[in-house]
PAPA-974197 format. One line per field, with one value per atom (N, C-alpha, C): residue number from 1; residue in three letters; chain; atom name; z, x, y. Coordinates in Angstrom, 1 decimal, decimal comma, padded with zeros to 4 digits. Example, Ala and Ser with C-alpha at 12.3 -4.5 7.8 and 13.67 -1.06 7.14 Angstrom:
<rs>
resi	1	1	1	2	2	2
resn	Ala	Ala	Ala	Ser	Ser	Ser
chain	A	A	A	A	A	A
name	N	CA	C	N	CA	C
pz	007,8	007,8	007,8	007,1	007,1	007,9
px	013,2	012,3	013,2	012,8	013,7	012,9
py	-005,7	-004,5	-003,3	-002,2	-001,1	000,0
</rs>
This chain:
<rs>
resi	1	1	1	2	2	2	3	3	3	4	4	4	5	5	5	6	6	6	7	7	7	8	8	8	9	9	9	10	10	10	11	11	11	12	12	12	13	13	13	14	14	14	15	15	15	16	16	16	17	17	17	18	18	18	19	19	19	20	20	20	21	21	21	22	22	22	23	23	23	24	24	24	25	25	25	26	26	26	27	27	27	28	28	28	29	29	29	30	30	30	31	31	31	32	32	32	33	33	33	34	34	34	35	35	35	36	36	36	37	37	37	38	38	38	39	39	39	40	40	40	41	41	41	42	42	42	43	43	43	44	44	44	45	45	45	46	46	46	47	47	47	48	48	48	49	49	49	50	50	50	51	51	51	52	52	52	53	53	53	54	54	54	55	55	55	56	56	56	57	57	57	58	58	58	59	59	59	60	60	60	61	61	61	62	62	62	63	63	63	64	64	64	65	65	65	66	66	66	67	67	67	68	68	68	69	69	69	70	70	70	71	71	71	72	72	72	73	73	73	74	74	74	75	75	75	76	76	76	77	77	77	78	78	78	79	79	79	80	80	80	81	81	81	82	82	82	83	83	83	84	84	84	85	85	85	86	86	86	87	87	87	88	88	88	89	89	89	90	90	90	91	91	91	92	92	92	93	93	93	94	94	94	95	95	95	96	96	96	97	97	97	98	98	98	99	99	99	100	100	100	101	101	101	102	102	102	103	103	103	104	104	104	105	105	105	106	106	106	107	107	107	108	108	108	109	109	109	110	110	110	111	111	111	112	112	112	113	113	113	114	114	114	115	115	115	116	116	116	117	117	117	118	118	118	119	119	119	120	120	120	121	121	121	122	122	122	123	123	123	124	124	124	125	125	125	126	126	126	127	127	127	128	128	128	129	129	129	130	130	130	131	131	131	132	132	132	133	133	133	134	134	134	135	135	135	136	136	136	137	137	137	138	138	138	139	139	139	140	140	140	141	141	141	142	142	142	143	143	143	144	144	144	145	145	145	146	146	146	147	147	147	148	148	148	149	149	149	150	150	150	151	151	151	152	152	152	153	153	153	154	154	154	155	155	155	156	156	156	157	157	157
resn	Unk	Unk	Unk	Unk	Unk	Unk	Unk	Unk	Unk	Unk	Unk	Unk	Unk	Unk	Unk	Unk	Unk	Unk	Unk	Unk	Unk	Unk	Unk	Unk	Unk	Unk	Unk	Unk	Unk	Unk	Unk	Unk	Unk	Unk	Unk	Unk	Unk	Unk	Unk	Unk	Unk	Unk	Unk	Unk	Unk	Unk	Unk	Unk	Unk	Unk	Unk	Unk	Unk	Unk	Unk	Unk	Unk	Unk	Unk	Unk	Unk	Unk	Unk	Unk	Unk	Unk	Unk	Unk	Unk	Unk	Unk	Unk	Unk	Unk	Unk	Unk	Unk	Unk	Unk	Unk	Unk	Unk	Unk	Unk	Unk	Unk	Unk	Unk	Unk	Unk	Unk	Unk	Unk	Unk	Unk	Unk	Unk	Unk	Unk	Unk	Unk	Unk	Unk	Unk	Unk	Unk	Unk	Unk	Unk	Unk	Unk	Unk	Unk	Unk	Unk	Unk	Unk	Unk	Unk	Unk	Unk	Unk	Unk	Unk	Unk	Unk	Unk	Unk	Unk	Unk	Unk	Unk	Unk	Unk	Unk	Unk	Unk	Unk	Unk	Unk	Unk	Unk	Unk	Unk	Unk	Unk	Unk	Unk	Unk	Unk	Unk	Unk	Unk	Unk	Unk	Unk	Unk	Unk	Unk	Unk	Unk	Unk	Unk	Unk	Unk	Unk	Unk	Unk	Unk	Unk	Unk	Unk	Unk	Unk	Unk	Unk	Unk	Unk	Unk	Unk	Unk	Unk	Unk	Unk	Unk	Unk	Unk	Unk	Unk	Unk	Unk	Unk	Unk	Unk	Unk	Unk	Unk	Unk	Unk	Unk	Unk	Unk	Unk	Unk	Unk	Unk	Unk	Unk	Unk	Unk	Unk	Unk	Unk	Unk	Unk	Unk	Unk	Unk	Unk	Unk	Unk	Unk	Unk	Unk	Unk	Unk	Unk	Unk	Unk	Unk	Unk	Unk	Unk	Unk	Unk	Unk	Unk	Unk	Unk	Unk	Unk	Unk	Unk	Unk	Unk	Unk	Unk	Unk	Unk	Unk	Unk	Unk	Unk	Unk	Unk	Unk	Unk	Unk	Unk	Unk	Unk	Unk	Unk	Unk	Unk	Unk	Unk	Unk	Unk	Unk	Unk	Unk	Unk	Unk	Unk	Unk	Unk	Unk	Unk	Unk	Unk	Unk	Unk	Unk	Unk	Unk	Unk	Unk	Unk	Unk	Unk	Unk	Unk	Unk	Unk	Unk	Unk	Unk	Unk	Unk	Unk	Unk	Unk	Unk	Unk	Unk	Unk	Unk	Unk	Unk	Unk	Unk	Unk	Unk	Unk	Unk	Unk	Unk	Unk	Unk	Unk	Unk	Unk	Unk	Unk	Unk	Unk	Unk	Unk	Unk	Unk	Unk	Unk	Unk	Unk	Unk	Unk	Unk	Unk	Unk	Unk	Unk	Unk	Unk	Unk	Unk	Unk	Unk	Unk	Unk	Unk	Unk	Unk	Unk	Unk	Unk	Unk	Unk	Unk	Unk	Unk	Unk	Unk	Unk	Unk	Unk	Unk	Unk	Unk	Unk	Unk	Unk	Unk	Unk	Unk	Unk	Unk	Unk	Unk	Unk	Unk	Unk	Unk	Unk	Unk	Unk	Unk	Unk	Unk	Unk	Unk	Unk	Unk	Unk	Unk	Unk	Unk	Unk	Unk	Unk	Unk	Unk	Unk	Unk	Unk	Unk	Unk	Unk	Unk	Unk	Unk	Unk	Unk	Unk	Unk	Unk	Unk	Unk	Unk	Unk	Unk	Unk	Unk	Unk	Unk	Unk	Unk	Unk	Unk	Unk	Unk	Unk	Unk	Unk	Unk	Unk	Unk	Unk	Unk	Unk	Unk	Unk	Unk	Unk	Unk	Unk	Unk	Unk	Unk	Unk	Unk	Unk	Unk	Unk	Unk	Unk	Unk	Unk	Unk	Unk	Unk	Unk	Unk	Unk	Unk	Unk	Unk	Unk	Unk	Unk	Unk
chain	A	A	A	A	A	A	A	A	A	A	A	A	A	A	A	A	A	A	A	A	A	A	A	A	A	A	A	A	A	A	A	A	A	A	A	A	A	A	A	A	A	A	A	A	A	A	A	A	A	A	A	A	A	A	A	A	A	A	A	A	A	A	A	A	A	A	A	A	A	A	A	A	A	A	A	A	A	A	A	A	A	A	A	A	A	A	A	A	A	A	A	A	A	A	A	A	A	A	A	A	A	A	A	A	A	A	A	A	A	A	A	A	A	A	A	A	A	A	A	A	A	A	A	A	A	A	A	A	A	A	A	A	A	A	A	A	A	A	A	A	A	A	A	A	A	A	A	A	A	A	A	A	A	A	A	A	A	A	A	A	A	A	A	A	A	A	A	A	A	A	A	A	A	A	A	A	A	A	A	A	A	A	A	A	A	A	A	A	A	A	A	A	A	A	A	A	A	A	A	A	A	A	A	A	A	A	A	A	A	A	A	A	A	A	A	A	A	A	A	A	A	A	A	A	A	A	A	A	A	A	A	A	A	A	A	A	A	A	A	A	A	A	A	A	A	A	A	A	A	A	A	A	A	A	A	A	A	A	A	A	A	A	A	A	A	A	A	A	A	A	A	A	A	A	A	A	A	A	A	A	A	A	A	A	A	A	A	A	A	A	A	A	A	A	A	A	A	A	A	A	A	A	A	A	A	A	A	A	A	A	A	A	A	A	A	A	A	A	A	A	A	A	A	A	A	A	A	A	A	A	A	A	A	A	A	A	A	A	A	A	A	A	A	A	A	A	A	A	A	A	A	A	A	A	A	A	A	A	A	A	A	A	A	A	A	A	A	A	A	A	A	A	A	A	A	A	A	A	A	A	A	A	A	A	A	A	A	A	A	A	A	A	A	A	A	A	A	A	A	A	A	A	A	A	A	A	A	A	A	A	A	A	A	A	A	A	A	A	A	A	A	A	A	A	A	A	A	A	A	A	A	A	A	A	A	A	A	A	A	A	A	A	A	A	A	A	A	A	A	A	A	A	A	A	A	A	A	A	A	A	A	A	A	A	A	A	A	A	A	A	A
name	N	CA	C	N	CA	C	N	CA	C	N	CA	C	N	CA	C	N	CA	C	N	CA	C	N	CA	C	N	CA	C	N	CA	C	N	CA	C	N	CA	C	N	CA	C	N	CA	C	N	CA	C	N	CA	C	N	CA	C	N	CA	C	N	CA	C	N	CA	C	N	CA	C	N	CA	C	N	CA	C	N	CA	C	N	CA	C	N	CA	C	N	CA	C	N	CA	C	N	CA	C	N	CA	C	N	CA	C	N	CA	C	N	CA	C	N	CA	C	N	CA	C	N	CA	C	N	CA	C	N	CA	C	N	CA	C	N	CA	C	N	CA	C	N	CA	C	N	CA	C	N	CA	C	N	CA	C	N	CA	C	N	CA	C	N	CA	C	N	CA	C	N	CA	C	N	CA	C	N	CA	C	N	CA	C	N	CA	C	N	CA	C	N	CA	C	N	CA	C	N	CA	C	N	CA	C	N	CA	C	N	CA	C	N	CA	C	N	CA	C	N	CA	C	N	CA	C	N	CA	C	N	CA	C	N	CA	C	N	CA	C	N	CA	C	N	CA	C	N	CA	C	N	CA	C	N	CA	C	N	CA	C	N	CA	C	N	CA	C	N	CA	C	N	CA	C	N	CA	C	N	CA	C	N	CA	C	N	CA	C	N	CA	C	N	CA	C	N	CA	C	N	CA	C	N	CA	C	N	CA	C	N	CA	C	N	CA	C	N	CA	C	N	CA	C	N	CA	C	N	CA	C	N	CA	C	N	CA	C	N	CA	C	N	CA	C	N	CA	C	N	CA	C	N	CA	C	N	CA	C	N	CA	C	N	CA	C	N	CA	C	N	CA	C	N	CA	C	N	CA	C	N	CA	C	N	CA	C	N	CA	C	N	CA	C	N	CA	C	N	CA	C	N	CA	C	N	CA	C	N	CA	C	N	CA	C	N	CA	C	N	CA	C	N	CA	C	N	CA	C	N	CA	C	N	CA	C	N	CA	C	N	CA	C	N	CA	C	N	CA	C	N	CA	C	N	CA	C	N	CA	C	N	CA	C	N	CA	C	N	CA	C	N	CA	C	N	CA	C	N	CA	C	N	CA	C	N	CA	C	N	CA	C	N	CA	C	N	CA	C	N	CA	C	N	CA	C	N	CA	C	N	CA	C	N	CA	C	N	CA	C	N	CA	C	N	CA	C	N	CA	C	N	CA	C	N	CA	C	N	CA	C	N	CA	C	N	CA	C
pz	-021,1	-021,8	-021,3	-021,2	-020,3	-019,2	-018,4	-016,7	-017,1	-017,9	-017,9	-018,7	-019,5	-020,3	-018,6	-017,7	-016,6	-015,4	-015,5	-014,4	-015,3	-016,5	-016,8	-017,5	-017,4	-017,0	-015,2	-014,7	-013,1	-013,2	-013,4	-012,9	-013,9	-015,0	-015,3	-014,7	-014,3	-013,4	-012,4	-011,8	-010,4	-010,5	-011,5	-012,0	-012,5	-013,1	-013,5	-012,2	-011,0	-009,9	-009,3	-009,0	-008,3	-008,9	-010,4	-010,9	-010,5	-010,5	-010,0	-008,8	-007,9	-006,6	-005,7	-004,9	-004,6	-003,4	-003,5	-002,8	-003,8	-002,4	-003,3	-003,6	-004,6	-004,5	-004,6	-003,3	-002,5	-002,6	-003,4	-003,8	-002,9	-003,0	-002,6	-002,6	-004,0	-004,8	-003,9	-003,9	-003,7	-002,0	-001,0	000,1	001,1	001,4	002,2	002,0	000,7	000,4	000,6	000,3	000,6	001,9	002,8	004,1	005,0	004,8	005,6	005,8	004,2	004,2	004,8	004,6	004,9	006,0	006,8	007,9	008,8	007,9	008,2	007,4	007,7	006,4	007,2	006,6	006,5	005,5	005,8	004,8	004,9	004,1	003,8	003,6	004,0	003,4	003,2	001,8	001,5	000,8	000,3	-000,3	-001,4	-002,8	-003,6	-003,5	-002,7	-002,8	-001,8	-001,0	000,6	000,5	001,0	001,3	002,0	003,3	003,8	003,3	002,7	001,3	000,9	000,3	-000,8	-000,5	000,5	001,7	001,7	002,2	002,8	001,7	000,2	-000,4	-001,0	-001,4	-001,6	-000,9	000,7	001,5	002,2	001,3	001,4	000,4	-000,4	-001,8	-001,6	-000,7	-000,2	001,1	001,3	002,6	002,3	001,0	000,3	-000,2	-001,0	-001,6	-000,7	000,1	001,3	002,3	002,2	003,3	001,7	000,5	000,1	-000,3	-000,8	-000,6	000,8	001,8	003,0	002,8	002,4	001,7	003,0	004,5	005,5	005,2	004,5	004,1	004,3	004,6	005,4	004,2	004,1	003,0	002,9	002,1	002,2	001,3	001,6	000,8	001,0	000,0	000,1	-000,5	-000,2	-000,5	-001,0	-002,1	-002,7	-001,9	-001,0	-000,2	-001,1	-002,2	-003,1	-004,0	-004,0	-004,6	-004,1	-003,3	-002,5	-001,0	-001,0	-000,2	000,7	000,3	000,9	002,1	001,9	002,5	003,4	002,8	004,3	005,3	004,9	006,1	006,6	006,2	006,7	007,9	007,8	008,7	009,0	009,4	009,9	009,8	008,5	008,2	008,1	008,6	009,2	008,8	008,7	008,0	007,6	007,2	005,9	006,4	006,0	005,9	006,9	006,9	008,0	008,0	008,7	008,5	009,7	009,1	010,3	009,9	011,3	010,9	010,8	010,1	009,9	010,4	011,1	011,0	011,0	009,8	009,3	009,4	009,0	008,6	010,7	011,5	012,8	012,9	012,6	013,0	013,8	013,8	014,7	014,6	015,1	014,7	014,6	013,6	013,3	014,7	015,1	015,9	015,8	014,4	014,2	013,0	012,7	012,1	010,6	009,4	008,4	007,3	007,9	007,0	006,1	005,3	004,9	006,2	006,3	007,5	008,8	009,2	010,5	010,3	009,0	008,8	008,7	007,9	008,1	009,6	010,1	011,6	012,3	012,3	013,0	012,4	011,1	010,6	010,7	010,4	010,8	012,7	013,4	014,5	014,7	014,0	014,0	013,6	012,1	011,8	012,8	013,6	014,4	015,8	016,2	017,1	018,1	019,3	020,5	022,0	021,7	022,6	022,6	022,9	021,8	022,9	022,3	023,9	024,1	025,4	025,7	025,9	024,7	024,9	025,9	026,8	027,9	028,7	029,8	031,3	030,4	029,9	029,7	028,8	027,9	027,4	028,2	029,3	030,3	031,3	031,9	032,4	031,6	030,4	029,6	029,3	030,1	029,4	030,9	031,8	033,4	033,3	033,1	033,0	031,8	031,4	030,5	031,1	032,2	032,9	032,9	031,7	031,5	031,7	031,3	031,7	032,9	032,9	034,6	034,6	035,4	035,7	036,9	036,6	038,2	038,6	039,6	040,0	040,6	040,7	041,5	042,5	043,5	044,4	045,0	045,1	045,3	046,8	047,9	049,4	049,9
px	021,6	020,8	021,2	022,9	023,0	022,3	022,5	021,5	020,3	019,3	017,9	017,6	018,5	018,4	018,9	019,6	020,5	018,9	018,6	017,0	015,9	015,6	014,7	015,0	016,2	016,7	016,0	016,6	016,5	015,4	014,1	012,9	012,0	012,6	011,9	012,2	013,4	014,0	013,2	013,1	012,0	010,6	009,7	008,6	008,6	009,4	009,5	009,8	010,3	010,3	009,4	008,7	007,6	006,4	006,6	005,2	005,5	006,8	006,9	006,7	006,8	006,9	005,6	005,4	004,4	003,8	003,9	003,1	001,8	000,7	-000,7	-001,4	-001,4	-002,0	-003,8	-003,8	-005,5	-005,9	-006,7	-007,9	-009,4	-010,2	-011,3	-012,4	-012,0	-012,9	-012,2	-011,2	-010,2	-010,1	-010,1	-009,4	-010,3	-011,1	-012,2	-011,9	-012,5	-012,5	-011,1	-009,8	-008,2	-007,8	-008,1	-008,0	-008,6	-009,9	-010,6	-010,5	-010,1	-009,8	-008,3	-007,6	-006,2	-006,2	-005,4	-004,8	-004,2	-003,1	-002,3	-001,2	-001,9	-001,6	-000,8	000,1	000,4	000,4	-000,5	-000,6	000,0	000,7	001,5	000,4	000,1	-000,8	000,5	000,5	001,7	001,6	001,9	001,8	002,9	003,1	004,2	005,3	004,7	005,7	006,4	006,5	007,1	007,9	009,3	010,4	010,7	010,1	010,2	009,2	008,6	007,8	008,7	009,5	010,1	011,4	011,9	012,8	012,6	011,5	010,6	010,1	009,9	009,5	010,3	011,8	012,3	013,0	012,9	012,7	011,2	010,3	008,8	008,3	009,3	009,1	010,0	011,1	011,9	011,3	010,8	009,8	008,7	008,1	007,2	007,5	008,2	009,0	009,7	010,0	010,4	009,2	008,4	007,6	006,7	006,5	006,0	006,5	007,7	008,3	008,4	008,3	007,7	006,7	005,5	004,5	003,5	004,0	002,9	001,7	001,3	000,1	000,3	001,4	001,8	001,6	000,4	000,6	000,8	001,9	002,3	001,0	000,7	-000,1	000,1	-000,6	-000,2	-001,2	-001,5	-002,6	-001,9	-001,9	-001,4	-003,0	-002,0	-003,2	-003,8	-002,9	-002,9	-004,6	-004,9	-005,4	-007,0	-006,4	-007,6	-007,5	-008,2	-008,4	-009,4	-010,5	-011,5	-010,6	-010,0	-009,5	-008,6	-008,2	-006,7	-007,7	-008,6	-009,7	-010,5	-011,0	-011,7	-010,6	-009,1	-008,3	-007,6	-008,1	-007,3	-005,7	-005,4	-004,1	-003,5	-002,7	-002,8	-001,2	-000,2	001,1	001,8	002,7	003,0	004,8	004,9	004,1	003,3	002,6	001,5	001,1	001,4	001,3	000,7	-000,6	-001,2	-000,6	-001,0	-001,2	-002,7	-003,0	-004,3	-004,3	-005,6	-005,4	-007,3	-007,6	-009,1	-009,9	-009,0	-010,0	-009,6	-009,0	-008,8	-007,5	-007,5	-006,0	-006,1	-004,4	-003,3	-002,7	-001,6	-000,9	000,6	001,5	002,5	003,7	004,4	005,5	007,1	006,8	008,4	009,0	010,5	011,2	010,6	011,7	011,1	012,3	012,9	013,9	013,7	013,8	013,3	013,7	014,9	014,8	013,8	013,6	013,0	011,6	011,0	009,6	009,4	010,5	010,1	010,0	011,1	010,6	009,1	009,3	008,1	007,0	006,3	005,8	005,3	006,6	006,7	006,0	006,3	006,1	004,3	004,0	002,6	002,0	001,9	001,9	002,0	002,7	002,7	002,0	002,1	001,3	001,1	000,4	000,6	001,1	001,5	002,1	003,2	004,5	004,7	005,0	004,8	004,8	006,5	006,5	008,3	008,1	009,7	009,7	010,1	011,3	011,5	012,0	013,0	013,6	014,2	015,3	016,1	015,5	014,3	013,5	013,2	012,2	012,0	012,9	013,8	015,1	015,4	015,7	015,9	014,9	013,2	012,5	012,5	012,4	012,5	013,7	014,7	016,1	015,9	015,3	014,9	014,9	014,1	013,8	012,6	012,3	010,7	009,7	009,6	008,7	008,2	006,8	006,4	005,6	005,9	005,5	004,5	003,2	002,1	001,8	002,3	001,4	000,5	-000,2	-001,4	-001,7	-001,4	-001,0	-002,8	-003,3	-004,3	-004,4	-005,0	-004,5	-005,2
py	033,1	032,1	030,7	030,6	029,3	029,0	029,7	029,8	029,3	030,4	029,6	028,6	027,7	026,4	025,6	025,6	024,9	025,5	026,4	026,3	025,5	025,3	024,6	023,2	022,9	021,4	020,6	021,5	021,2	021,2	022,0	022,4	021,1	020,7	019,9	018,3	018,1	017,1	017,1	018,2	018,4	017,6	018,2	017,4	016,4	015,4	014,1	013,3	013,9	013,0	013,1	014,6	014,4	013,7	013,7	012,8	011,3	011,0	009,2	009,0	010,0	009,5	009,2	008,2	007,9	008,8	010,1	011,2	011,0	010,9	010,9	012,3	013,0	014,8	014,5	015,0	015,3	016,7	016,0	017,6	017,3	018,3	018,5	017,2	016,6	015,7	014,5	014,2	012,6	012,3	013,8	014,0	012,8	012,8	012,0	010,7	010,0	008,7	008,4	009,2	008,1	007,9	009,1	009,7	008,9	008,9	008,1	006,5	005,9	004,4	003,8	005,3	004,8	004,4	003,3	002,8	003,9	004,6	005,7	006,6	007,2	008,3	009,7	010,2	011,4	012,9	014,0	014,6	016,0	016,2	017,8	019,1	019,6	020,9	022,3	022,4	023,0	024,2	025,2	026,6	026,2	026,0	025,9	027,2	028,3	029,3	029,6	028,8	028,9	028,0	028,7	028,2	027,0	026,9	025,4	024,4	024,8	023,9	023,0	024,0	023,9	022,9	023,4	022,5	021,1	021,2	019,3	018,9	019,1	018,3	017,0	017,8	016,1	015,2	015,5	014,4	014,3	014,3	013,9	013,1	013,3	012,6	011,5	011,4	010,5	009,2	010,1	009,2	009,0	008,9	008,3	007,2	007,4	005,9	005,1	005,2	004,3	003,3	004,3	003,5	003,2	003,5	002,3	001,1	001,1	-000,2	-001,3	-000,7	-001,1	-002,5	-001,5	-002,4	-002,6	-001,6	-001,3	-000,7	-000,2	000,7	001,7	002,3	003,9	004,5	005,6	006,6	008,2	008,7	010,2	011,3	012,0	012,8	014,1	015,2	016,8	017,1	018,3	019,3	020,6	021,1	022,3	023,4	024,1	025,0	026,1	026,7	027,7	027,5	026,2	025,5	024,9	024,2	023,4	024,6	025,3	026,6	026,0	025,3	025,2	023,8	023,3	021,9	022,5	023,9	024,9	025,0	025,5	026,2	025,5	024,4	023,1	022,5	022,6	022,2	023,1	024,3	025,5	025,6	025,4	025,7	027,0	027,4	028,7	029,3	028,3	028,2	027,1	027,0	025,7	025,6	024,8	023,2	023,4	022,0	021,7	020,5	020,1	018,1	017,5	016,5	015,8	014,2	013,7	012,1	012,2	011,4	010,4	008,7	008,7	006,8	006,6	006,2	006,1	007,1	008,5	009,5	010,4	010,0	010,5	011,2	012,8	013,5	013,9	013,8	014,4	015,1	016,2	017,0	016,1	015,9	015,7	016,2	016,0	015,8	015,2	014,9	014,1	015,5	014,7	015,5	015,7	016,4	016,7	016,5	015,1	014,8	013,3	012,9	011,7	010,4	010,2	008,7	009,2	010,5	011,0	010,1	010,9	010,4	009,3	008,6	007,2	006,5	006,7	006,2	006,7	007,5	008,3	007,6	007,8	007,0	005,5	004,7	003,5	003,6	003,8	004,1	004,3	005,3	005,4	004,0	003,7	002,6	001,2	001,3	-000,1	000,1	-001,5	-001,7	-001,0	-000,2	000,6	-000,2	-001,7	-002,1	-003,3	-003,5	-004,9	-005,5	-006,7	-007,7	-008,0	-008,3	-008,2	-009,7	-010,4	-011,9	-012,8	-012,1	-012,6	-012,0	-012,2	-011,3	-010,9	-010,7	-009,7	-008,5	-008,8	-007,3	-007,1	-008,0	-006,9	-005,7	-006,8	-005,8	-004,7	-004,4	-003,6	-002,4	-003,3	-002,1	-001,5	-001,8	-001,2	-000,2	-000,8	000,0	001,0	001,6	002,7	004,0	003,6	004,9	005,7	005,5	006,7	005,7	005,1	004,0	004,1	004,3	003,6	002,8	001,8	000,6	000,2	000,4	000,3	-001,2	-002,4	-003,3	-003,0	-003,5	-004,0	-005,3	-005,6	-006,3	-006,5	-008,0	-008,4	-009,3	-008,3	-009,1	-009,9
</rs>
């Protein structure tokens, strides 16, 4: 009797933070209009009964609240697949988690990690600019000295 009074403590702990947390839950009805306005967005397409679900949720619920305090427009969102069936198969979700980026309704497939600081970089990352201007020689030296970088002139005779 102790045990299931100490599981439905926790389980209800569980739900009181997922209802605070600024993960947006995208149904069939909501999924278009948020998705599409967002800047950039990340969305979970998730099965409640799968284990690495179950894993990534509260550092998703962690990297939610982070990047909204931010106050970038970076937004977390999930789709209960169990549920919104028609929105798995509309995006060929095929196993879970399953996470795209979005930037005005345009995905991608997800490539970062699935820890809360990961996502936020990664994220953050999406979110910003696709070029940043280097202030002077020594960013530049620094960005040559990287290595991956390739660097093409164009020499005009």
């Amino acid at each position: 009797m102790r045990s299931f009074f100490i599981f439905a403590v926790l389980a209800l702990a569980t739900l009181c933070v997922a209802e605070d947390s600024k993960v947006v839950v995208l149904t069939k009805d909501n999924f278009d209009k948020i998705v599409n306005e967002a800047e950039t967005m990340l969305v979970k397409f998730y099965a409640p009964w799968c284990g690495h679900c179950k894993h990534l949720a509260p550092e998703f619920i962690k990297a939610a609240d982070i990047l909204d305090k931010d106050g970038e427009g970076v937004i977390l969102g999930e789709v209960d697949c169990t549920v919104e069936t028609d929105l798995a198969n509309r995006f060929e979700v095929h196993g879970y988690p399953t996470l795209y980026v979005f930037h005005k309704g345009e995905k991608s497939e997800y490539k970062g990690p699935r820890e809360a600081n990961g996502i936020v970089k990664y994220m953050r990352a999406q979110a910003g600019p696709a070029a940043k201007p280097l202030d002077n020689e020594d960013a530049l030296k620094k960005f040559l000295t990287q290595g991956r970088h390739q660097v093409r002139c164009l020499h005009q005779g």
